[in-house]
C-alpha positions as CSV (number, residue, x, y, z in Angstrom):
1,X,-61.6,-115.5,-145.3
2,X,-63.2,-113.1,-143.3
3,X,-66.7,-112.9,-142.6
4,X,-69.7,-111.3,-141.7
5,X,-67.0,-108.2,-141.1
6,X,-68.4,-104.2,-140.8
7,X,-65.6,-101.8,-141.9
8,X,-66.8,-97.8,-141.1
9,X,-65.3,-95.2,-142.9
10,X,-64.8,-91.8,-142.3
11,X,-63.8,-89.3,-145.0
12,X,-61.5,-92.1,-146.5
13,X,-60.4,-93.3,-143.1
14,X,-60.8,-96.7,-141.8
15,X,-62.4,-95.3,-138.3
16,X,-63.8,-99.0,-137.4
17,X,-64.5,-102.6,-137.6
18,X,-67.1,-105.4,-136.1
19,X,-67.4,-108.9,-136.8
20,X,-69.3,-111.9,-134.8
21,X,-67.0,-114.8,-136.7
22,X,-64.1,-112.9,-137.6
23,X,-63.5,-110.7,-135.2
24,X,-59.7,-111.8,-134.1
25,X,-58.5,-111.9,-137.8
26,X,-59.7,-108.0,-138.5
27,X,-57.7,-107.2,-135.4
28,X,-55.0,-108.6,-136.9
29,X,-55.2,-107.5,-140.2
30,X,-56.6,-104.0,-139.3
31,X,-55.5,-103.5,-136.2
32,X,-52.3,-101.3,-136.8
33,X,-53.8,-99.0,-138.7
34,X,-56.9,-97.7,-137.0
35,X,-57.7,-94.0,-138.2
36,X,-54.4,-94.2,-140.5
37,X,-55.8,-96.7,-143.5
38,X,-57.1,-94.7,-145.7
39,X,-59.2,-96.1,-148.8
40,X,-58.3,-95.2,-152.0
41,X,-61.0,-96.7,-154.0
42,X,-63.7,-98.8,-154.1
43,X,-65.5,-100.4,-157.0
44,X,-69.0,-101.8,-157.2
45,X,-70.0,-105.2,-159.1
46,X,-72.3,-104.7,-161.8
47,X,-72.3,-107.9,-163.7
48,X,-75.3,-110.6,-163.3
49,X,-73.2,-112.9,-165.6
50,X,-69.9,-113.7,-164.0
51,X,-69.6,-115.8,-161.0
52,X,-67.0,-115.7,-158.5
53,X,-63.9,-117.3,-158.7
54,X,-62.2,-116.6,-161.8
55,X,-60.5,-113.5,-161.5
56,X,-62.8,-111.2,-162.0
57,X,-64.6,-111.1,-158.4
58,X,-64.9,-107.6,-158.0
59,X,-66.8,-107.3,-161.3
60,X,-69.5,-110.2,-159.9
61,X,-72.9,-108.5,-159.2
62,X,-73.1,-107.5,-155.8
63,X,-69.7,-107.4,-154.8
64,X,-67.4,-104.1,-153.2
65,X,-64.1,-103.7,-153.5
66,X,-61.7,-101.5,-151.3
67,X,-58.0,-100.7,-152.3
68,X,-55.8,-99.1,-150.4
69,X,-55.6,-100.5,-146.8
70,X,-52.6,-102.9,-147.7
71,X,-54.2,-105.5,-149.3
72,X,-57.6,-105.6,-151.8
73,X,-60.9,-106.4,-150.1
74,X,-64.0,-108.1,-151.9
75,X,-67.0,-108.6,-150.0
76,X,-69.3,-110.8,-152.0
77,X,-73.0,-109.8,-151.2
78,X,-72.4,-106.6,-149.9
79,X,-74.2,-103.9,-148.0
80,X,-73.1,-100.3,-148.7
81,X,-74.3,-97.0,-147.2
82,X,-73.1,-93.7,-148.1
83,X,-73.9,-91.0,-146.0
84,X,-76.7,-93.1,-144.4
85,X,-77.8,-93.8,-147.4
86,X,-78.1,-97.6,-148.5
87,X,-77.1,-98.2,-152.1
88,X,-76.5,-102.4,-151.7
89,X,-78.5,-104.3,-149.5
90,X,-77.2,-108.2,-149.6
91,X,-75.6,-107.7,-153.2
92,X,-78.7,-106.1,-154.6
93,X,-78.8,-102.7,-156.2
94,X,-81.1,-100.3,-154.6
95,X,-80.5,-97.1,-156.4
Protein backbone atom coordinates (compact mmCIF):
# COMPACT_ATOMS: atom_id res chain seq x y z
CA UNK A 1 0.00 0.00 0.00
CA UNK A 2 1.23 3.26 -0.88
CA UNK A 3 0.60 6.22 1.00
CA UNK A 4 0.30 9.70 1.43
CA UNK A 5 1.61 9.62 -2.54
CA UNK A 6 1.10 12.99 -5.02
CA UNK A 7 0.84 11.86 -8.65
CA UNK A 8 0.98 15.30 -11.22
CA UNK A 9 -0.36 15.04 -14.46
CA UNK A 10 0.10 16.69 -17.44
CA UNK A 11 -2.21 16.45 -20.49
CA UNK A 12 -2.64 12.68 -19.56
CA UNK A 13 1.00 12.23 -18.68
CA UNK A 14 2.34 11.09 -15.50
CA UNK A 15 4.96 14.24 -15.25
CA UNK A 16 5.56 13.52 -11.36
CA UNK A 17 5.40 11.94 -8.01
CA UNK A 18 6.05 12.84 -4.10
CA UNK A 19 5.56 10.91 -1.08
CA UNK A 20 6.96 11.31 2.69
CA UNK A 21 6.17 7.33 3.57
CA UNK A 22 6.19 5.92 0.30
CA UNK A 23 8.54 7.44 -1.57
CA UNK A 24 10.90 4.30 -2.56
CA UNK A 25 7.93 2.12 -3.68
CA UNK A 26 6.56 4.95 -6.30
CA UNK A 27 10.13 4.91 -7.60
CA UNK A 28 9.72 1.56 -8.11
CA UNK A 29 6.46 1.25 -9.36
CA UNK A 30 6.58 4.58 -11.46
CA UNK A 31 9.85 5.05 -11.97
CA UNK A 32 10.28 3.60 -15.60
CA UNK A 33 7.81 5.49 -17.00
CA UNK A 34 8.24 9.07 -16.12
CA UNK A 35 6.58 11.39 -18.96
CA UNK A 36 5.59 8.01 -20.83
CA UNK A 37 2.43 6.68 -18.49
CA UNK A 38 -0.24 8.10 -19.77
CA UNK A 39 -3.70 7.92 -17.89
CA UNK A 40 -6.43 6.64 -19.54
CA UNK A 41 -9.22 7.29 -17.11
CA UNK A 42 -10.05 8.19 -13.92
CA UNK A 43 -13.25 7.63 -12.03
CA UNK A 44 -14.57 9.51 -9.00
CA UNK A 45 -16.44 7.71 -5.88
CA UNK A 46 -19.88 8.85 -5.46
CA UNK A 47 -21.36 6.47 -3.05
CA UNK A 48 -21.90 7.34 0.85
CA UNK A 49 -23.13 3.77 1.29
CA UNK A 50 -20.41 1.31 0.38
CA UNK A 51 -17.43 0.90 2.31
CA UNK A 52 -14.19 -0.24 1.18
CA UNK A 53 -13.16 -3.59 0.81
CA UNK A 54 -15.52 -5.42 -1.15
CA UNK A 55 -14.86 -4.87 -4.59
CA UNK A 56 -16.29 -2.03 -5.23
CA UNK A 57 -13.54 0.50 -3.89
CA UNK A 58 -13.51 2.86 -6.61
CA UNK A 59 -17.27 3.39 -6.25
CA UNK A 60 -16.69 4.35 -2.16
CA UNK A 61 -17.34 8.07 -1.57
CA UNK A 62 -14.33 9.93 -1.87
CA UNK A 63 -12.20 7.66 -3.71
CA UNK A 64 -10.12 8.31 -7.40
CA UNK A 65 -9.26 5.91 -9.58
CA UNK A 66 -6.60 6.00 -12.33
CA UNK A 67 -6.28 3.35 -15.22
CA UNK A 68 -3.85 3.16 -17.49
CA UNK A 69 -0.34 3.31 -15.93
CA UNK A 70 0.04 -0.62 -15.70
CA UNK A 71 -1.79 -1.34 -12.88
CA UNK A 72 -5.33 0.38 -11.33
CA UNK A 73 -4.81 3.08 -8.58
CA UNK A 74 -7.44 3.90 -5.80
CA UNK A 75 -6.71 6.46 -3.46
CA UNK A 76 -9.17 6.35 -0.66
CA UNK A 77 -9.86 10.03 0.64
CA UNK A 78 -8.62 11.80 -2.15
CA UNK A 79 -7.59 15.22 -3.12
CA UNK A 80 -8.15 16.16 -6.78
CA UNK A 81 -7.41 19.51 -8.67
CA UNK A 82 -8.07 20.15 -12.18
CA UNK A 83 -6.60 22.89 -13.69
CA UNK A 84 -5.88 24.34 -10.16
CA UNK A 85 -9.07 23.84 -9.37
CA UNK A 86 -9.88 21.62 -6.27
CA UNK A 87 -12.88 19.28 -6.83
CA UNK A 88 -12.01 16.70 -3.62
CA UNK A 89 -10.52 17.83 -0.64
CA UNK A 90 -9.92 14.62 1.82
CA UNK A 91 -12.74 12.50 0.01
CA UNK A 92 -15.23 15.38 0.21
CA UNK A 93 -17.00 16.77 -2.80
CA UNK A 94 -16.48 20.42 -3.27
CA UNK A 95 -18.16 21.18 -6.51
Amino acid sequence: MVEDAVLEFEKGRLKGWSSEKSKDTLDALLGRGKGKLQLQDFSVGLNPRLKYGFGLDRFVKGAVCLYGLGFTVVCRKATLSVGGRKILDEGRLLV
